[in-house]
KEKE-3310 file (N, C-alpha, C; in steps of 0.2 Angstrom, whole numbers, plus 5000, padded with zeros to 4 digits):
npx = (5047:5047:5041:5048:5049:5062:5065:5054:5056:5067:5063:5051:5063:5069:5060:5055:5067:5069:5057:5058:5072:5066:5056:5067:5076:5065:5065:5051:5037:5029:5034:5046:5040:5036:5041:5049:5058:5075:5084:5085:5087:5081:5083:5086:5086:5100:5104:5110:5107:5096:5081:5068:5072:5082:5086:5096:5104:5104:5112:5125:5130:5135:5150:5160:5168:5181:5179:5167:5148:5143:5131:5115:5103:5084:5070:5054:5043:5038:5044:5051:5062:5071:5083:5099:5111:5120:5115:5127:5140:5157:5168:5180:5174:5159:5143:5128:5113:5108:5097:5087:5083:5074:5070:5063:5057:5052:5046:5040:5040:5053:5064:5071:5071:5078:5073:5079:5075:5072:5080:5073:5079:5090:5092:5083:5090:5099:5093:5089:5100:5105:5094:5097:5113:5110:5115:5125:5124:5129:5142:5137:5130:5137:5144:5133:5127:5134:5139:5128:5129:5139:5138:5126:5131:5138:5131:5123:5133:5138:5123:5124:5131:5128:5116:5122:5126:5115:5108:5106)
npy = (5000:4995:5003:5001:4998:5005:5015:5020:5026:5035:5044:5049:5055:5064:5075:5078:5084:5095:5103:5106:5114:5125:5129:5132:5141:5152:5156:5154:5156:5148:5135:5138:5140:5127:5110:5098:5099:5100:5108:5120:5139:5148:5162:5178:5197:5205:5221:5230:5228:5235:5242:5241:5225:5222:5211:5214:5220:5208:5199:5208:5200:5189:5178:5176:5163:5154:5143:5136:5136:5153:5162:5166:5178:5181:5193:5187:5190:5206:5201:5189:5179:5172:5159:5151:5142:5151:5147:5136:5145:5145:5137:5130:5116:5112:5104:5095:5104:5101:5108:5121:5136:5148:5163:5170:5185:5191:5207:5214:5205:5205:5196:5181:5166:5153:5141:5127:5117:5102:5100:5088:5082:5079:5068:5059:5055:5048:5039:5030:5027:5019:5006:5004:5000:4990:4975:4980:4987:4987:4992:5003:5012:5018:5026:5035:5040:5048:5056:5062:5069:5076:5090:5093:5098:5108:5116:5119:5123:5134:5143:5144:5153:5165:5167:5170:5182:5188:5188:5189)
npz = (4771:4787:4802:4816:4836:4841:4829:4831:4843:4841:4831:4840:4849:4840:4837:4850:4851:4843:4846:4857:4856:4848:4859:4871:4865:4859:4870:4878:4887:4896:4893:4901:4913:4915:4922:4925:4942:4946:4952:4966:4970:4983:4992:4997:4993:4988:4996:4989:4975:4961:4959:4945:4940:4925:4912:4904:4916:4926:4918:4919:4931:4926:4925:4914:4904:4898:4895:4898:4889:4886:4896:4895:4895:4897:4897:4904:4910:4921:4932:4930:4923:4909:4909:4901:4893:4880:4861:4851:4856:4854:4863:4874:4882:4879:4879:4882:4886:4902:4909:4911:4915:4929:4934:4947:4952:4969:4971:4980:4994:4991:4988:4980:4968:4959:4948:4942:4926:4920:4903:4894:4880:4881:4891:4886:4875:4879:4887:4874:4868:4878:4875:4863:4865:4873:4877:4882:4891:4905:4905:4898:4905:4918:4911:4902:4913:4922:4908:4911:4924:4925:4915:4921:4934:4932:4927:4939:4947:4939:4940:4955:4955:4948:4957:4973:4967:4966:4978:4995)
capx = (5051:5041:5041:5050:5051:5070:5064:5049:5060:5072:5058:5050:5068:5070:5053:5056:5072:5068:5053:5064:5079:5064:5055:5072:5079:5061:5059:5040:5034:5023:5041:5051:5037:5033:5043:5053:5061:5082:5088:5081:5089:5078:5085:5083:5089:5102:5101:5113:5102:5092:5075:5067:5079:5080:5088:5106:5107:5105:5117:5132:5133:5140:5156:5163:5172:5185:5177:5159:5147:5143:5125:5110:5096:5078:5066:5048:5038:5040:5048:5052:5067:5073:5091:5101:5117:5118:5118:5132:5145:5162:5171:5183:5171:5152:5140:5121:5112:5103:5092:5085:5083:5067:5072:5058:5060:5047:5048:5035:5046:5062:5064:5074:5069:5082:5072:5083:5069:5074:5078:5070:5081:5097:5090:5079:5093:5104:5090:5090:5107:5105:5091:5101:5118:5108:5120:5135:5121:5132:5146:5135:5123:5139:5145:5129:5125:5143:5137:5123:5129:5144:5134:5122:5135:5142:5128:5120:5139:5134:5119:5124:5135:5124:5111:5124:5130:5110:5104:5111)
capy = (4999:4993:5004:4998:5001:5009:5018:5025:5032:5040:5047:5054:5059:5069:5079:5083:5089:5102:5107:5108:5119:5130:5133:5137:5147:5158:5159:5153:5159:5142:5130:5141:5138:5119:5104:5094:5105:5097:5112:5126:5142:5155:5170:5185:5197:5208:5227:5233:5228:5242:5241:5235:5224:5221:5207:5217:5220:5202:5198:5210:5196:5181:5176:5174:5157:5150:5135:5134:5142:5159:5160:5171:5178:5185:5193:5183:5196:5209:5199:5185:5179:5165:5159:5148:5145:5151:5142:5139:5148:5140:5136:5123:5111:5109:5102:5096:5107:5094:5111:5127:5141:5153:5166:5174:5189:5194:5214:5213:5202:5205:5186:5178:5161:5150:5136:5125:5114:5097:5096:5080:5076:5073:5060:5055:5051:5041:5031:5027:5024:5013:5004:5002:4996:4987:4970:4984:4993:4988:4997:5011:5016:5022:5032:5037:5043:5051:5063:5070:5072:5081:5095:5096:5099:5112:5121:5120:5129:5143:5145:5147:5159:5171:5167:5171:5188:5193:5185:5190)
capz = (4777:4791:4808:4824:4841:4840:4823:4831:4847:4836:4829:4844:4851:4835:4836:4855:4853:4839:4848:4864:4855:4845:4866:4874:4861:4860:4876:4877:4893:4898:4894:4906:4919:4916:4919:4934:4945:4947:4954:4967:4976:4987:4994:4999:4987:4989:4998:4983:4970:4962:4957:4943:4938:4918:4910:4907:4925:4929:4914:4924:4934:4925:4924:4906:4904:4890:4896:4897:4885:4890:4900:4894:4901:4894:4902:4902:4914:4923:4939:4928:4918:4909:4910:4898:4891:4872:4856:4847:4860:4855:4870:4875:4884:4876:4883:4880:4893:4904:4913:4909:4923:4928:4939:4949:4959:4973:4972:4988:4999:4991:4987:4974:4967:4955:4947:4935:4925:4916:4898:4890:4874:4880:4893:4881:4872:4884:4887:4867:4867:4882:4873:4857:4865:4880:4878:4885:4898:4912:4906:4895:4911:4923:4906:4901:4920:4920:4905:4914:4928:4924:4914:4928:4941:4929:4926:4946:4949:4936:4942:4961:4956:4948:4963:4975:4967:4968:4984:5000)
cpx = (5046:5046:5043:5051:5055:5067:5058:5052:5063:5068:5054:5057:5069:5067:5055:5061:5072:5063:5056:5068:5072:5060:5060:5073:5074:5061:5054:5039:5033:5032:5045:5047:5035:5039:5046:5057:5070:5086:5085:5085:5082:5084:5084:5087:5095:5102:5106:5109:5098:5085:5072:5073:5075:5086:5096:5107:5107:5111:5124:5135:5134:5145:5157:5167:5173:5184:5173:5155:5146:5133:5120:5104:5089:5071:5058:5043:5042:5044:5049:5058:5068:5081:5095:5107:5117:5121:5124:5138:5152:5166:5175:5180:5163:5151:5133:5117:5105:5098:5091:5083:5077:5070:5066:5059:5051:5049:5045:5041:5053:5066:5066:5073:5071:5077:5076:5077:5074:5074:5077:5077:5087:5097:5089:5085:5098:5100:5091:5095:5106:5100:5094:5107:5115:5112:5129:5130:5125:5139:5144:5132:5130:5140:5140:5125:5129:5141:5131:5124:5133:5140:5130:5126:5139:5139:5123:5128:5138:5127:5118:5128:5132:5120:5114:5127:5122:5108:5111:5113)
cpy = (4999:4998:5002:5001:5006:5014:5023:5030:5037:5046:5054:5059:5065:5075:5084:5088:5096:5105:5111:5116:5126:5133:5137:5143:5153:5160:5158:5151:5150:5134:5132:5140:5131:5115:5100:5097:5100:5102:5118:5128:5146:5158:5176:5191:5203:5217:5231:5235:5233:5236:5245:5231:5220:5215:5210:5217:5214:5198:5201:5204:5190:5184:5174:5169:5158:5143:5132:5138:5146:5158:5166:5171:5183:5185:5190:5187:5199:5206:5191:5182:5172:5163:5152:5146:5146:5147:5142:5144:5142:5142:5130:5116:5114:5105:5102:5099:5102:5101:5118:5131:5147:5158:5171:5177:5194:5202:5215:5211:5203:5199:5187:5171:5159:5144:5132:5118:5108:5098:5090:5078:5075:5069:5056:5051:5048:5038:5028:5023:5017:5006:5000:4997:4992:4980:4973:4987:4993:4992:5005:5015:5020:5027:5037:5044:5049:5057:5067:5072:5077:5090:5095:5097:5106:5118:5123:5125:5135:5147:5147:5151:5165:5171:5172:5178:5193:5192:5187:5182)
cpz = (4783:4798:4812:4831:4841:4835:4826:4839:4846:4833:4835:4847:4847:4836:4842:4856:4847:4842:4855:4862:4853:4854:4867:4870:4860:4866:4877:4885:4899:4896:4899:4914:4921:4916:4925:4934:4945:4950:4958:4973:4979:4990:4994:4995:4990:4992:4991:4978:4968:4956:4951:4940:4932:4918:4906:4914:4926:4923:4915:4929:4932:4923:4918:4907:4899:4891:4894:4892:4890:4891:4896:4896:4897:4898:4898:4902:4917:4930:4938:4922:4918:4909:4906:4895:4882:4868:4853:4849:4858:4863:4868:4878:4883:4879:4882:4888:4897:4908:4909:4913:4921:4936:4940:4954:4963:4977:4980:4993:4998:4992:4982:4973:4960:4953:4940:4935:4918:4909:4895:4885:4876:4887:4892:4876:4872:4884:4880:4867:4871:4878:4867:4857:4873:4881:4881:4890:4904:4910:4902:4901:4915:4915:4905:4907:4921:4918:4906:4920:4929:4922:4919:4933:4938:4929:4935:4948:4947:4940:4948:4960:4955:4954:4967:4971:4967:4975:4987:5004)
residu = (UNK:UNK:UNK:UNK:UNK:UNK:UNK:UNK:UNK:UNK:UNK:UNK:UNK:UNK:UNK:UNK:UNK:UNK:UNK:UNK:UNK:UNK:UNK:UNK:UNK:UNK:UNK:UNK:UNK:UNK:UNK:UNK:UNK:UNK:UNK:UNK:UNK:UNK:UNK:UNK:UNK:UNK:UNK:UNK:UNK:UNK:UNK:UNK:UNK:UNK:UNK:UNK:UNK:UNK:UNK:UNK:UNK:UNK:UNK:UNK:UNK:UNK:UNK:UNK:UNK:UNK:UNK:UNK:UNK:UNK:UNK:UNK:UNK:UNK:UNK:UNK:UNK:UNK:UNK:UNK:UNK:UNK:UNK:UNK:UNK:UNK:UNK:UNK:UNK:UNK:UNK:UNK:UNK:UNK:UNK:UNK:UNK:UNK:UNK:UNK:UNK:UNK:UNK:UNK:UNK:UNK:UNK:UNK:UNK:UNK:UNK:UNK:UNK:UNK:UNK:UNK:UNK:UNK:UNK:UNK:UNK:UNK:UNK:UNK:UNK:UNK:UNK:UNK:UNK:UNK:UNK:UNK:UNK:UNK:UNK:UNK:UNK:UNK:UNK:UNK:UNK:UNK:UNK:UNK:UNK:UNK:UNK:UNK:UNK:UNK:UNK:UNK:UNK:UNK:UNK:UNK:UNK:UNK:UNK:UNK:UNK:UNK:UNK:UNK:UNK:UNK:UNK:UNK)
# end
């Protein structure tokens, strides 16, 4: 069976997205620090807040949905955390997570910093699709866009919610 274009993307899509789920899911330091930024709060952090703050203390603050999965959080460093929503959370509305969160807290300044960092494979594989059904691109590209925007707007909500319950 001879190799093709499509064959060899599927291929790559495959690879990243298991390299992908096995980063997020460890938590690998150097993934939660690298990648396109698609989402950034600062803020100053709350006078309430007690110091140091652990990865349960900052887990107090989410909101439990019967909607979305539920969010988790693991610490990287010591003024460092990652933030994600977990695997295999059954819920009513699923969703491939188009970002993954690095929250840095500046004990000195008293500064909070949300970065939400691009996932690759479920871009990577709209584009495929797009490529695959390209004689329907005009009406797969609004769908296609549709379904990352939705989860992106879903999870930038999550995420300003935790923000807002540390940041003043």
């Amino acid at each position: 069976m001879d190799l093709y274009f499509p064959h060899i993307l599927m291929i790559i899509w495959f690879f990243i997205s298991i390299l992908e789920t096995i980063f997020i899911y460890r938590s690998v330091k150097w993934y939660y620090n690298s990648g396109f930024t698609i989402y950034t709060a600062i803020g100053n952090i709350s006078p309430t807040i007690q110091f140091p703050i652990d990865d349960n203390y900052i887990k107090s603050f989410f909101t439990v949905s019967n909607y979305y999965p539920d969010l988790t959080v693991y610490k990287l460093a010591d003024s460092q955390f990652a933030l994600r929503e977990k695997f295999f959370s059954i819920k009513i509305f699923n969703y491939l997570p188009i970002m993954r969160g690095t929250i840095n807290i500046d004990y000195n300044q008293k500064t909070i910093t949300f970065i939400g960092l691009l996932n690759f494979s479920p871009v990577l594989f709209f584009i495929i699709l797009l490529y695959f059904l390209a004689v329907f691109a005009v009406i797969i590209l609004p769908i296609a866009l549709l379904f990352l925007y939705i989860p992106y707007r879903i999870q930038c909500k999550r995420f300003s919610e935790v923000f807002n319950k540390i940041a003043v």
